[in-house]
C-alpha positions in Angstrom: -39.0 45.5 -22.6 -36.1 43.8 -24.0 -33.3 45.7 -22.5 -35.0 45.4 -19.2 -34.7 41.5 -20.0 -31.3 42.1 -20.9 -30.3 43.8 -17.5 -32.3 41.1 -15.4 -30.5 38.5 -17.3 -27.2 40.3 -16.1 -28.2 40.6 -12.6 -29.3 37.3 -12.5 -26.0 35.9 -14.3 -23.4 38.5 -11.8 -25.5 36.9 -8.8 -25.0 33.2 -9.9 -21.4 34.2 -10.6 -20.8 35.5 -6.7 -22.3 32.3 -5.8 -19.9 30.2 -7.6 -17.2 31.9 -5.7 -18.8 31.5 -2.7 -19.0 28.1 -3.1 -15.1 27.8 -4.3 -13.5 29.7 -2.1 -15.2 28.7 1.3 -14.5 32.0 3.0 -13.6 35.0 0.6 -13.5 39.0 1.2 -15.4 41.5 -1.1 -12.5 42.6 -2.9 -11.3 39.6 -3.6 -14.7 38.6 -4.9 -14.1 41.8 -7.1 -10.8 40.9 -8.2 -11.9 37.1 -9.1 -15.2 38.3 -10.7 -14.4 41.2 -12.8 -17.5 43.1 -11.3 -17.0 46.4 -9.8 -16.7 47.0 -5.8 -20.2 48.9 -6.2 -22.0 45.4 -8.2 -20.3 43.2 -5.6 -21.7 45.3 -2.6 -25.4 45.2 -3.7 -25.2 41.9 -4.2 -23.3 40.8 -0.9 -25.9 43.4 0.5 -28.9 41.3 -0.9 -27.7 37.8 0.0 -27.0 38.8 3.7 -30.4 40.3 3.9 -32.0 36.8 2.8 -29.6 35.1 5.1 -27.4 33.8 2.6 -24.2 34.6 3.3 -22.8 36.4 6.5 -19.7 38.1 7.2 -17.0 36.0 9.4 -13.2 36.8 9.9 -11.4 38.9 9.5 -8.9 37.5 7.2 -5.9 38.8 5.8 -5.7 40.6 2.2 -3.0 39.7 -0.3 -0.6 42.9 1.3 -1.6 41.3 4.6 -4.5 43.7 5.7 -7.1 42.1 8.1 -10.0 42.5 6.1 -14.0 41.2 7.1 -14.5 37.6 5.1 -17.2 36.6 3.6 -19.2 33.1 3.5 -22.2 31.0 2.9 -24.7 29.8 5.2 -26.8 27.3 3.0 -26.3 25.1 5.9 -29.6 23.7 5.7 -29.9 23.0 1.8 -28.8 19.4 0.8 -28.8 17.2 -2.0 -29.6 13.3 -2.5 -27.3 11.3 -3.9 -27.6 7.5 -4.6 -24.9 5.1 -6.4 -25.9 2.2 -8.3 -23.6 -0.7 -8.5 -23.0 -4.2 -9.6 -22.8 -5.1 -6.0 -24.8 -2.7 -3.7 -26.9 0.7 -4.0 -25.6 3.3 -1.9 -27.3 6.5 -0.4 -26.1 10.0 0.7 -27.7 13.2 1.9 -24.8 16.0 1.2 -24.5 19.4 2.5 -24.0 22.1 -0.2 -20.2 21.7 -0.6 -21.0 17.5 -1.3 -20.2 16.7 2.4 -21.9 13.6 3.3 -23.8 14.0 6.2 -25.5 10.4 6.3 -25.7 7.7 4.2 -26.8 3.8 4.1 -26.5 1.2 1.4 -28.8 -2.2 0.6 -26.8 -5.2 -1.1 -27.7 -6.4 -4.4 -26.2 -8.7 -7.1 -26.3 -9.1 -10.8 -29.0 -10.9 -11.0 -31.6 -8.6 -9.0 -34.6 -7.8 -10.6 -34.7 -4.5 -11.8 -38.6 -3.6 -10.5 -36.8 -4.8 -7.2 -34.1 -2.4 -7.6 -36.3 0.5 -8.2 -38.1 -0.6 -5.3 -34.8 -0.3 -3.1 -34.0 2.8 -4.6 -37.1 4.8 -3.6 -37.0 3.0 0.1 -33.2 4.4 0.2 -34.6 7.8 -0.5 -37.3 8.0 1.3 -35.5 7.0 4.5 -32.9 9.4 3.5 -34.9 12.5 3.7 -37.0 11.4 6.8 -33.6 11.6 8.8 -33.4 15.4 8.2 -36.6 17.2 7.1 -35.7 20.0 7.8 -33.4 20.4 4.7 -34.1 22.5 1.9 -33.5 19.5 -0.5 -31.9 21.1 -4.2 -32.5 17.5 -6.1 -31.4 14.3 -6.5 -28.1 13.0 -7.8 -27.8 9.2 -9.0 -24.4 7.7 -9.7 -24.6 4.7 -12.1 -21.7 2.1 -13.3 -21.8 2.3 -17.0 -21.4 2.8 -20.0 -24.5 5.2 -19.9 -25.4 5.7 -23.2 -28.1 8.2 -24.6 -30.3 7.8 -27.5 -33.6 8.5 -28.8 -34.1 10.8 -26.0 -33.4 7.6 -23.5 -30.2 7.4 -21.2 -29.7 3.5 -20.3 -27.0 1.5 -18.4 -25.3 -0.5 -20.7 -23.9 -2.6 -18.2 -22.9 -5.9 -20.2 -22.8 -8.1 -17.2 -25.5 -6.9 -15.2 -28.8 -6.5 -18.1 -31.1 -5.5 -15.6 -29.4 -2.0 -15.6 -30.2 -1.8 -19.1 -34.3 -2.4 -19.2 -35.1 1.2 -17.7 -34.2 4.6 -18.0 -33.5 5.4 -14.0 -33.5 9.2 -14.2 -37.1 9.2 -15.7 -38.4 6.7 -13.2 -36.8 8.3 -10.2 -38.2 12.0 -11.8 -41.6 10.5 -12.1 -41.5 9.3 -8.7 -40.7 12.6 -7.2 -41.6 15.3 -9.7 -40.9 17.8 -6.8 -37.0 17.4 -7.3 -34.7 17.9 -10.0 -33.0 14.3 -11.0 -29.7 14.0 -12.4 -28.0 11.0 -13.6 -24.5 10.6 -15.0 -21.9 7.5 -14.9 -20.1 7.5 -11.7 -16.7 8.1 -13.0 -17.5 11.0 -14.3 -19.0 12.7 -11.0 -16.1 10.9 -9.4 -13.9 13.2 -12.1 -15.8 16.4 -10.9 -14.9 15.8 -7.5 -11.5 15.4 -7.9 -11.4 18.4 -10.5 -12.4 20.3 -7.5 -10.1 19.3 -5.3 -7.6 19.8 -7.8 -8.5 23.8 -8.4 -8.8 24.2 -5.0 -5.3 22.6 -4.6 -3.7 24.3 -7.2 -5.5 27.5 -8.2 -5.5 26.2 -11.5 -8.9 26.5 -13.8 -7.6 25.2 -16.9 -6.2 21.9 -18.0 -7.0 18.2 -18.7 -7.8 15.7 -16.4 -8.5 11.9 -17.1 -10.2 10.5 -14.1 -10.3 6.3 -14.0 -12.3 4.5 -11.6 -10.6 1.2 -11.5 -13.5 -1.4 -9.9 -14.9 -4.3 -11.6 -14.0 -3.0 -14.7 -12.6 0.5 -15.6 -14.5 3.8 -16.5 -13.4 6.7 -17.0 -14.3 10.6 -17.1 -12.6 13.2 -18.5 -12.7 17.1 -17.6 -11.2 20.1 -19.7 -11.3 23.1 -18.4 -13.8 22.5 -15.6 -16.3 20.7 -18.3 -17.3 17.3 -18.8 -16.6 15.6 -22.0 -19.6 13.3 -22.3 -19.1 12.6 -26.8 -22.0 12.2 -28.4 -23.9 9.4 -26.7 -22.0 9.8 -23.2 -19.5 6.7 -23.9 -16.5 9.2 -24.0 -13.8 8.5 -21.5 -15.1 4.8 -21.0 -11.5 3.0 -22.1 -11.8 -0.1 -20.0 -13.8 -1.3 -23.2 -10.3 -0.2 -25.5 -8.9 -3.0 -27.0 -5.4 -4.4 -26.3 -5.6 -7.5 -27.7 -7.0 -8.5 -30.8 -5.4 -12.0 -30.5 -8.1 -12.8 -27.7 -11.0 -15.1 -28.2 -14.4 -13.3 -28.0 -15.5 -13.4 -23.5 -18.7 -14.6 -22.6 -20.0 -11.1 -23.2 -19.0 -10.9 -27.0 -15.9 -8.9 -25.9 -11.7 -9.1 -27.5 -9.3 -8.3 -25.6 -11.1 -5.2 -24.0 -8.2 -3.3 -21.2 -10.3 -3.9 -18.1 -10.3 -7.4 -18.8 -6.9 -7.9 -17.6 -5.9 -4.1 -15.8 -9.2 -4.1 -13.8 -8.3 -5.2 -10.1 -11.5 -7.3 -9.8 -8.7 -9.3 -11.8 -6.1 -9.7 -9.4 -7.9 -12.5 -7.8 -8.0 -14.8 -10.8 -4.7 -14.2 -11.5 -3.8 -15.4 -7.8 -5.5 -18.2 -8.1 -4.3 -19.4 -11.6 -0.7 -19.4 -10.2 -1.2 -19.9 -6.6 0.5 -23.5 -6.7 3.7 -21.9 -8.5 4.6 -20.0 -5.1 4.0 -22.2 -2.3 5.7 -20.0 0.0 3.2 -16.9 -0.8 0.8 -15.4 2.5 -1.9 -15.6 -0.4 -4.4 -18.6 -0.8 -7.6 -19.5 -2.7 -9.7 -16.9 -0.3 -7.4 -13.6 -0.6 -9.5 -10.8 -1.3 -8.2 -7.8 -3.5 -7.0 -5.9 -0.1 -4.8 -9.2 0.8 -3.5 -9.1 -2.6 -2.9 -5.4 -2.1 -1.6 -6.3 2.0 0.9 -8.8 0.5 2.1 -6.7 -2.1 3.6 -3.8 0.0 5.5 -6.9 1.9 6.9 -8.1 -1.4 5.2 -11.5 -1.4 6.7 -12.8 -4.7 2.8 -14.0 -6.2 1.2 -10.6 -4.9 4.4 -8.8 -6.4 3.5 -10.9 -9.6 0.3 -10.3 -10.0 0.0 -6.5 -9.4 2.4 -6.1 -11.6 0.8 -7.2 -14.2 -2.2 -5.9 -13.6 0.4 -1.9 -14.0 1.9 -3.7 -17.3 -1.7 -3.8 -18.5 -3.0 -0.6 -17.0 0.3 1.2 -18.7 -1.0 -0.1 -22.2 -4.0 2.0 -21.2 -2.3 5.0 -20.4 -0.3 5.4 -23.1 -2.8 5.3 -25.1 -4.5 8.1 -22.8 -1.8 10.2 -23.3 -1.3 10.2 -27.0 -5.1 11.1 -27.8 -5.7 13.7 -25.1 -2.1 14.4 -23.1 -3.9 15.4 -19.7 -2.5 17.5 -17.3 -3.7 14.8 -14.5 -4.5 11.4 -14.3 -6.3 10.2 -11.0 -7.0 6.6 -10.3 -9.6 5.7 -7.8 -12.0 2.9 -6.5 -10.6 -0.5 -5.8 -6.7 0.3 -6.8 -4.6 0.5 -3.8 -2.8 3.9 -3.2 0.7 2.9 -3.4 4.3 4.8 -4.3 5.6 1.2 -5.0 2.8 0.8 -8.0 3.0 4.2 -9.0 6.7 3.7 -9.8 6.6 0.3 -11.4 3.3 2.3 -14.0 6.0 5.1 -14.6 9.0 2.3 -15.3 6.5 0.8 -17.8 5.8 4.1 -19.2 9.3 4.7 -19.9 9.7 1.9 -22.1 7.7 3.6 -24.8 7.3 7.4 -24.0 9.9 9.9 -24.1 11.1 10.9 -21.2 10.5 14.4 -20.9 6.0 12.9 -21.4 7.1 10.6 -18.6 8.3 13.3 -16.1 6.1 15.6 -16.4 2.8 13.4 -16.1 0.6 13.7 -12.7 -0.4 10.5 -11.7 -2.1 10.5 -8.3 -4.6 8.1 -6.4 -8.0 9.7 -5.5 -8.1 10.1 -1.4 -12.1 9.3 -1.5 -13.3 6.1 -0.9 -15.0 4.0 -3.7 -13.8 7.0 -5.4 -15.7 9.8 -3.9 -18.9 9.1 -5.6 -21.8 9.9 -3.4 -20.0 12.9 -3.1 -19.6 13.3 -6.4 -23.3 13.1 -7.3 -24.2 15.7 -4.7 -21.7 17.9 -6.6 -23.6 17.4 -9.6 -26.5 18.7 -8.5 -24.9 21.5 -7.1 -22.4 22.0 -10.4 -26.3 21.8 -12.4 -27.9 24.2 -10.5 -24.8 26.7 -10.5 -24.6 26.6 -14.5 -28.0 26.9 -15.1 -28.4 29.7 -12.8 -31.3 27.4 -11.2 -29.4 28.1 -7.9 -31.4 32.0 -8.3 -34.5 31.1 -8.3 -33.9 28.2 -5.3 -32.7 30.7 -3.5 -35.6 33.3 -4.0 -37.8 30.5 -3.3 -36.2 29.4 -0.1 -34.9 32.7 1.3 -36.4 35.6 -0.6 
């Protein structure tokens, strides 16, 4: 009995493994599948075999081999399963439904503010799913993927917001109330930059082939959070705060904030900052496009045109942010750092970060270091938390028995 559960185990593990390179490589051949796998041309037949009978996968091409062969493709066809994903913010709650490669096919979002009740927030967020799936019922639906600004801390069995400005998030534990509410899905919850950081990871091996590094993900907002992947993998520590450095100190001079924080780095390198510092200097430029009502993308408008106060202040919002990423690069040297959310994409401010760098690095760190700015907007979130459902479902082999379910 136990070797048969041994070989079941194996099946079941090689089939979850095709999938996965499905999923990667969009449109693949069967010997390539071999090659990538490590299965034999025989295991990778039967199982093709199987997943085209169940309507699966389907053959599409041809496409050409590595010697340039036209050879018949492979792909998927879950074009009818989706996932649910739903952001929570400071601001606004956000909804998705995603297609199985975290495509967002529609999505909607409800204003809040930090002083919304969190029973009313709940309340929103079933509404939001609710009308959600009602758009497309006829989805296969794999689970539900929430998004939250952070930290997210988990304790005593409990995963809470610990949102210091915004308490509300803190009096509930949103993945159990959202699971109790639809026990017929599967709810995930993580901090959103860390399913921004699996987005972008994916991007980045589809990119550059590559399956193994470091990348330090930083969603640059309100405040800064960050999430960090090695090797594919999350790095959560052991109560999920890991990669959350906006809350680093930088300067222990400062007086404690209103929130009992020193001197924390997304006090002054968040660009939520950017408008205070415009307006605390604004009557030292009086020749500067900017006034008392310049949102963050004037600041960011005026800044490419060289407007000496916009110039100013995202500059040293960089100095700041450069404290940061020095430090970033001492304790875990990534690969790749992406920034993403409200910080503008910009050649201009990527040069002045690597000029501060330089001032304290050597210069071969300085060089070599990928900084890039995160094409998504609000950082690819809602897509990020469909990904996690789909990334949860892959490594648990889950995906199998959805599948059999669905199609067997």
């Amino acid at each position: 009995m136990k070797r048969a559960q041994n070989i079941d185990e194996v099946k079941r593990a090689n089939r979850g493994l095709v999938l996965n390179l499905l999923l990667r490589h969009r449109l693949i051949s069967r010997s390539m599948l071999a090659a990538k796998s490590g299965l034999n041309k025989a295991t990778i037949t039967n199982i093709v075999n199987e997943f085209v009978e169940m309507g699966v996968v389907k053959e599409q091409g041809p496409i050409l081999s590595d010697n340039g062969r036209k050879i018949t493709g492979i792909t998927l066809t879950l074009d009818d399963v989706a996932t649910m994903a739903v952001r929570i913010n400071r601001d606004a709650i956000e909804f998705a439904l995603c297609d199985i490669h975290a495509a967002v096919l529609h999505k909607s979002m409800v204003g809040i503010d930090k002083t919304t009740p969190v029973a009313s927030i709940l309340a929103i967020i079933y509404e939001g799913i609710d009308q959600m799936l009602a758009m497309d019922e006829g989805k296969k639906v794999l689970g539900i993927g929430i998004a939250i600004v952070g930290p997210l801390m988990t304790f005593n069995h409990t995963t809470i917001a610990k949102v210091y400005d915004m308490p509300e998030l803190s009096k509930v534990d949103f993945q159990e109330h959202i699971q109790a509410k639809y026990p017929q899905l599967s709810v995930f919850i993580d901090h959103d930059a860390n399913v921004s950081a699996l987005r972008e990871w994916r991007d980045y091996v589809e990119e550059t082939g590559l399956t193994k590094g470091i990348m330090m993900y930083l969603n640059l907002g309100d405040g800064i959070g960050g999430g960090i992947i090695i090797d594919g993998n999350l790095i959560r520590g052991k109560n999920g705060i890991a990669g959350e450095i906006g809350h680093m100190g930088i300067n222990f001079n400062a007086k404690r904030n209103e929130f009992n924080k020193v001197g924390i780095l997304e006090r002054y390198a968040a660009p939520i900052n950017l408008i205070r510092s415009v307006e605390e200097r604004l009557h030292e430029f009086p020749h500067s496009q900017l006034h008392e009502r310049s949102t963050i993308s004037d600041i960011y408008h005026y800044y490419e045109k060289d407007d000496e106060l916009a110039v100013w202040a995202v500059n040293q919002m960089a100095w700041f942010l450069s404290y940061g990423i020095k430090n970033l690069l001492y304790i875990l040297n990534p690969d790749t750092i992406v920034f993403g959310d409200m910080i503008v994409s910009s050649p201009k401010l990527l040069a002045q970060l690597k000029l501060n760098l330089s001032y304290d690095l050597p210069e071969e760190i300085v060089d070599s270091i990928d900084i890039r700015f995160s094409s998504y907007e609000k950082g690819g979130m809602l897509e990020g938390a469909g990904l996690m459902v789909v990334k949860k479902y892959m490594d648990s082999l889950d995906i199998i028995d959805f599948i059999e379910t669905h199609y067997g």
